[in-house]
N, C-alpha and C positions, 0 to 999 in steps of 0.2 A: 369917413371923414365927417366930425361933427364942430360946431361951434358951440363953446358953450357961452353961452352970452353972461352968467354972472360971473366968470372970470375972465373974460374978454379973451379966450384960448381958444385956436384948432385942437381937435382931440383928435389924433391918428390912430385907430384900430387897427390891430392886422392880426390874419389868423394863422398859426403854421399849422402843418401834420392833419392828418384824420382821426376820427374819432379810431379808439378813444384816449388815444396821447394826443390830441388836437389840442394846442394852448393858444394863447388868446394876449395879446400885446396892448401898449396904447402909449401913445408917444404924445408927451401935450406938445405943442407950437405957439409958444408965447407974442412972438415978434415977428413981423416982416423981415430982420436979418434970420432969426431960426428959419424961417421956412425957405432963406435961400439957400441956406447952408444945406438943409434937408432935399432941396430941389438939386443941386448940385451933385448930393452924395447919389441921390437914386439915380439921375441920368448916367454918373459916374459908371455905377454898377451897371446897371443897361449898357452900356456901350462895351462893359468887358464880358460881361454873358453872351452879348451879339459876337465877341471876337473868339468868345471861346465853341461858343453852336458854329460860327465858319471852318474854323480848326478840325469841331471834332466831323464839321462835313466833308470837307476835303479829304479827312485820311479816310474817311467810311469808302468813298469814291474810288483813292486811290489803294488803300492798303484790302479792301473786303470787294470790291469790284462794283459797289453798286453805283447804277446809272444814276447821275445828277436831277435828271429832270422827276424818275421814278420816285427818289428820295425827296425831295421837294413836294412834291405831289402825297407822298406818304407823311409828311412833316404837317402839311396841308389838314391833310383827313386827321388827324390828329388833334388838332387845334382847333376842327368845326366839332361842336360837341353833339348836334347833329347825323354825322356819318358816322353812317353800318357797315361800312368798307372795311373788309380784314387790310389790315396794314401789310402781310406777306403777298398779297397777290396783288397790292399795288408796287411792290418792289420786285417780283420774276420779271425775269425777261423771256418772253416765248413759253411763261407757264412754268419756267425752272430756275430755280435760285442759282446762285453766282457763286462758287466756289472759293472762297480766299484762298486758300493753298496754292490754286495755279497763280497766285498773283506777289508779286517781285520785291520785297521791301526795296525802297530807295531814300528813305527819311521825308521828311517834314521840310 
């Protein structure tokens, strides 16, 4: 996010993908009303991303058998860019993964 002061605009950059199909966006924000509309759409999406990562946690728990806390924890190590933790040995339980087959569909 830049201001450009000789057109009196927020300049929103954003970057999608990796190199080397990485593209490169930029949104101007002329006005106090664009930038609420714009504030509005992003919370918007945020709060359906938030409902769709609880969704796809729940069935991970319920339909693939993994423990709540392990997967959180695993979500965790993930998002610190930090941690050397293999992501499978924070989701075993007792050292051995969790088998979905023994476990029951009953839906959503």
């Amino acid at each position: 996010m830049t201001f450009d002061q000789e057109r009196g605009q927020l300049v929103l950059m954003m970057t999608f993908g990796v190199q080397p199909r990485q593209r490169v966006t930029s949104d101007l924000i002329p006005s106090a009303e664009v930038a609420a509309v714009q504030i509005a759409l992003n919370r918007h999406e945020a709060r359906m991303r938030a409902r769709l990562a609880d969704a796809i946690a729940e069935a991970t728990t319920r339909f693939l058998g993994a423990d709540p806390q392990r997967l959180e924890a695993a979500v965790d190590a993930l998002s610190d860019p930090t941690s050397a933790v293999p992501i499978d040995s924070i989701l075993r339980v007792n050292g051995a993964p969790t088998d979905p087959r023994q476990m029951r569909p009953t839906g959503i």
